[in-house]
C-alpha positions in Angstrom: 22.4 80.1 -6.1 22.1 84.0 -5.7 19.0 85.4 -3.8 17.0 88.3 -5.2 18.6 90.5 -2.6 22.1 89.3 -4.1 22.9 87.0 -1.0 23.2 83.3 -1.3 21.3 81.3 0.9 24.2 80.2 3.0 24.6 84.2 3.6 21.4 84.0 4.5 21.2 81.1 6.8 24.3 81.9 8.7 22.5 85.6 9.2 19.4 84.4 10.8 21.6 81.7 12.8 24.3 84.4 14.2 21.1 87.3 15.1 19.6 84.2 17.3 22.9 82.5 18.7 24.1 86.4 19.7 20.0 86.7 21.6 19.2 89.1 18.1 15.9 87.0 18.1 13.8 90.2 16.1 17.2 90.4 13.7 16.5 86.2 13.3 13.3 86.8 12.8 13.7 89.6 9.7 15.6 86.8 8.0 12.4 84.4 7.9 9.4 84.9 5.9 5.9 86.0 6.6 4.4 82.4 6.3 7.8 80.9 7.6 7.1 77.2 9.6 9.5 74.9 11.1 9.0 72.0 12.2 10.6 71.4 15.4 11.0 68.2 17.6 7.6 69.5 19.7 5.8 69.6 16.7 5.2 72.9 13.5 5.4 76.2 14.4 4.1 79.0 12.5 6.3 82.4 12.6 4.6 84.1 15.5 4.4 80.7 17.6 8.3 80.0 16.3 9.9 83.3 17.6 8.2 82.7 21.2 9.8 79.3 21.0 13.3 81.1 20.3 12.9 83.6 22.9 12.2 81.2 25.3 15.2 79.0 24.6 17.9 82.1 23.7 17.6 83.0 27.5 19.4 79.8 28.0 21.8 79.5 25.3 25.5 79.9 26.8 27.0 79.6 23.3 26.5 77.5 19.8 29.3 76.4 18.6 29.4 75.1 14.4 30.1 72.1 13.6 29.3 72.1 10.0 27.4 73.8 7.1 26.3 72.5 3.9 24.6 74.5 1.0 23.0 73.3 -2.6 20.9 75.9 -4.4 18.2 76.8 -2.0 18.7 74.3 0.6 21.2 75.1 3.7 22.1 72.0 6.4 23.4 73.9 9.5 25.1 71.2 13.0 26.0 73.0 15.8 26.1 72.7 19.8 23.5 75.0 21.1 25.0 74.9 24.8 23.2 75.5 27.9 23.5 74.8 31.5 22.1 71.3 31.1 24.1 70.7 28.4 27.4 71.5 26.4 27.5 68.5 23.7 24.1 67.7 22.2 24.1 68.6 18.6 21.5 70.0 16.5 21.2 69.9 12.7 19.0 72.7 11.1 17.5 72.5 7.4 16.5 75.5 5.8 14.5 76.4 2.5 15.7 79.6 1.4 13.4 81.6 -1.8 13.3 85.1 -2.8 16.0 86.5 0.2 14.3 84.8 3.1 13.8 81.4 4.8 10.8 79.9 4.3 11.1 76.6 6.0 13.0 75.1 8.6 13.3 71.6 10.0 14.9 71.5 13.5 15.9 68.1 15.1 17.8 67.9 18.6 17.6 65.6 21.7 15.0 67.3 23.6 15.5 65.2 26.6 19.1 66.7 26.9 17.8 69.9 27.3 16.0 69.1 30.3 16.6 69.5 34.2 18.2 66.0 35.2 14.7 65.8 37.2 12.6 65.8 34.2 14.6 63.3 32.4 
């Protein structure tokens, strides 16, 4: 399906996901809506609340490889490896509700644990 702003919402998705996995977390965040939420393994997370989150992880990320991508209408399924010093091979899948030329919703699932110091584990 073709956004307003003639980009589908795989272009879209796969904008948002390169600004954050390149540390663009303001570029992410011009790709997400106003009242954008995600729900994330910690719990929902309004926009402001969700780009702190993003911040705070990006300083870590070492690289995010993609696995795979799958897109139907408005709906975009996103699994990669967002790789840190703790860890190189936890996957985490991504599902995003695209309307009007932005994300709107996002529903973020990963092994928390993984991302841990082995102390904390």
């Amino acid at each position: 399906m073709t956004q307003a702003n003639g980009n589908s919402a795989l272009d879209i998705v796969l904008k948002y996901h390169h600004a954050w996995t390149s540390g663009d977390v303001d570029g992410a965040m011009k790709c997400v809506s106003d009242d954008f939420t995600c729900q994330t393994p910690g719990g929902r997370l309004e926009k402001q609340a969700f780009r702190a989150y993003l911040a705070g992880f990006v300083q870590h990320l070492t690289g995010a490889p993609d696995v795979a991508r799958f897109s139907e209408g408005d709906h975009v399924a996103l699994i990669y490896y967002p790789q840190t010093a703790m860890t190189r091979t936890t996957p985490a899948t991504e599902y995003f509700t695209v309307r009007a030329g932005v994300i709107v919703e996002s529903l973020l699932m990963f092994d928390r644990l993984s991302y841990a110091p082995p102390s904390q584990r």
